[in-house]
C-alpha positions, 0 to 999 in steps of 0.5 A, a space after each residue: 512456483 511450478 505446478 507440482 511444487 510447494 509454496 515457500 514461505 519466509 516468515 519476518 518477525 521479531 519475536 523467535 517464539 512466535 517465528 518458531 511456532 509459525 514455522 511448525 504451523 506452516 511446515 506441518 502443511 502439506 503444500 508448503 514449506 518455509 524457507 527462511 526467517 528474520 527477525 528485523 527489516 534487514 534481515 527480511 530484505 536479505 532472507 527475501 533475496 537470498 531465498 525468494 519466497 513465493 509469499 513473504 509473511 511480515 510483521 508489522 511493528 519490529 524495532 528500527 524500522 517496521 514492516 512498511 518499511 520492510 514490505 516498500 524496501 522489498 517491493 522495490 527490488 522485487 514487485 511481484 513479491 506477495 507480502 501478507 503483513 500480520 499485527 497484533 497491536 496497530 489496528 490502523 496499520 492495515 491501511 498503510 499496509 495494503 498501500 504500501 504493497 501487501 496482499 493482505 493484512 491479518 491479526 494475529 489473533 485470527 484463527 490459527 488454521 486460517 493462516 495456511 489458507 491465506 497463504 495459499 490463496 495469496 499465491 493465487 492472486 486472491 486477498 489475504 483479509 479478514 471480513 473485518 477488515 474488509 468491513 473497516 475498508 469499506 467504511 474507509 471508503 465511504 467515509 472518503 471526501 468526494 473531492 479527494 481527487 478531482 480531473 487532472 489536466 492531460 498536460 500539468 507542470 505537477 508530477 503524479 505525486 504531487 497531484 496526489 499531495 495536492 489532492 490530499 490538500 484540497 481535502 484538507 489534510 495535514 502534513 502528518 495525514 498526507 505521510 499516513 495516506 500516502 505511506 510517505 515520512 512528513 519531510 518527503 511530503 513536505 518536499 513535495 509541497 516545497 516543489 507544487 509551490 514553486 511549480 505553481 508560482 504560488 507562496 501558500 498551501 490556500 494559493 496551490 488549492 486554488 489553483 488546483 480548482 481552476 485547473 481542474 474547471 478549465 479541464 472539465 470545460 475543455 473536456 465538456 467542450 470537445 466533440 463528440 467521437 465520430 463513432 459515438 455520433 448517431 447516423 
C-alpha cells in the first residue's frame, strides 16, 4: 500500500447479502476500496493471490472448511497478509483466531461504523478487537496455569512444537484441548505425542511429563550454577 493510495479489501464469506451490504459499507469510504469477494475458503485463498488485498476481512464459520483454516492457508503462502476475522456465532472462536495469525477479531454485531476504523487501523499495525474481547483476553491469561511453560533446555531432542505439546500435557490437557490451544487437527497432535514418546524413550503421556520436570530442574540448576557475566560482576 503506497502513501497516497486506498486500502483494499477482500471480503470472505459465505452469506452474498452480507458480502454485498459489506461491500457498500466499505466502498462508500473514502480510503478504501474492495477489491474482491469469496464465498468459501477456496475461493478466498484464490481471491487473495490473485488480488493481494492490503486487509483480508474472513468469516469464521463457512462450510467445508472455516476461516482458521482459511486465515492458516493464506498465511502460509502469504505472512505478512493482515486478516480481521469477523463471527456471529462462536464466541470461542476469537482465540484460535488470533493464534492462527489474525489481526483482529470482531462480532458482527459490532457497531457498523467501527468496521472502517479497524480496518484502517489494522493496515497500521494496531489490533482490530473489540474492548470485550480484549476483556475476555485478559481473563484468558489470568486464568492460564503457571506451569504452562517451564525452561526448556538449550540442547533437547524435542522440536519447538513438541515442546508446545508437551507443555500443554504437563498442565494437563487433552488431546482435544491441546488441538484447540494450538489450532492443530487431534491426529496431528497425536502424532506429536507418537514422536516426544518415542524421543523420550518413555511408553506413556505420566512418563514424557516426568521427564519433562527433570529436564526442566537440570536446566534451572545448570542455569542457577553457571557464572556470572564478567560485565555484570561489581569491580
Amino acid at each position: 500500500m503506497t502513501k497516497n493510495s486506498k486500502i483494499r479489501v477482500l471480503i470472505v464469506d459465505d452469506h452474498a447479502v452480507l458480502r454485498s451490504g459489506l461491500h457498500l459499507l466499505l466502498d462508500a469510504q473514502s480510503d478504501i476500496e474492495v477489491v474482491g469477494e469469496a464465498g468459501d475458503v477456496k475461493e478466498a485463498v484464490f481471491e487473495t493471490r490473485a488480488k493481494q488485498p492490503d486487509v483480508v476481512l474472513m468469516d469464521v464459520v463457512m462450510p467445508g472448511m472455516d476461516g482458521i483454516e482459511a486465515t492458516q492457508r493464506i498465511l502460509a503462502e502469504r505472512p505478512d497478509q493482515v486478516i480481521v476475522m469477523l463471527t456471529g456465532a462462536d464466541q470461542d472462536a476469537w482465540l484460535l483466531g488470533l493464534r492462527a495469525g489474525a489481526a483482529g477479531f470482531l462480532s458482527k454485531d459490532v457497531d457498523i461504523r467501527a468496521l472502517p476504523r479497524a480496518v484502517e487501523g489494522a493496515v497500521k499495525g494496531e489490533a482490530a478487537i473489540s474492548r470485550t474481547l480484549g476483556m475476555q483476553l485478559i481473563r484468558q491469561l489470568r486464568r492460564q496455569p503457571s506451569g504452562f511453560a517451564g525452561l526448556r533446555p538449550v540442547r533437547s531432542r524435542l522440536s519447538a512444537r513438541e515442546w508446545e505439546v508437551l507443555d500443554l500435557l504437563c498442565v494437563p490437557h487433552t488431546t482435544e484441548e491441546i488441538a484447540r490451544t494450538l489450532v492443530l487437527s487431534p491426529e496431528t497432535v497425536r502424532s506429536h505425542v507418537k514422536s516426544i514418546l518415542r524421543k523420550l524413550q518413555v511408553s506413556s503421556r505420566g512418563e514424557a511429563v516426568e521427564i519433562a520436570r527433570q529436564l526442566r530442574a537440570a536446566a534451572q540448576d545448570a542455569a542457577a550454577e553457571a557464572p556470572e557475566p564478567a560485565h555484570a560482576r561489581l569491580s
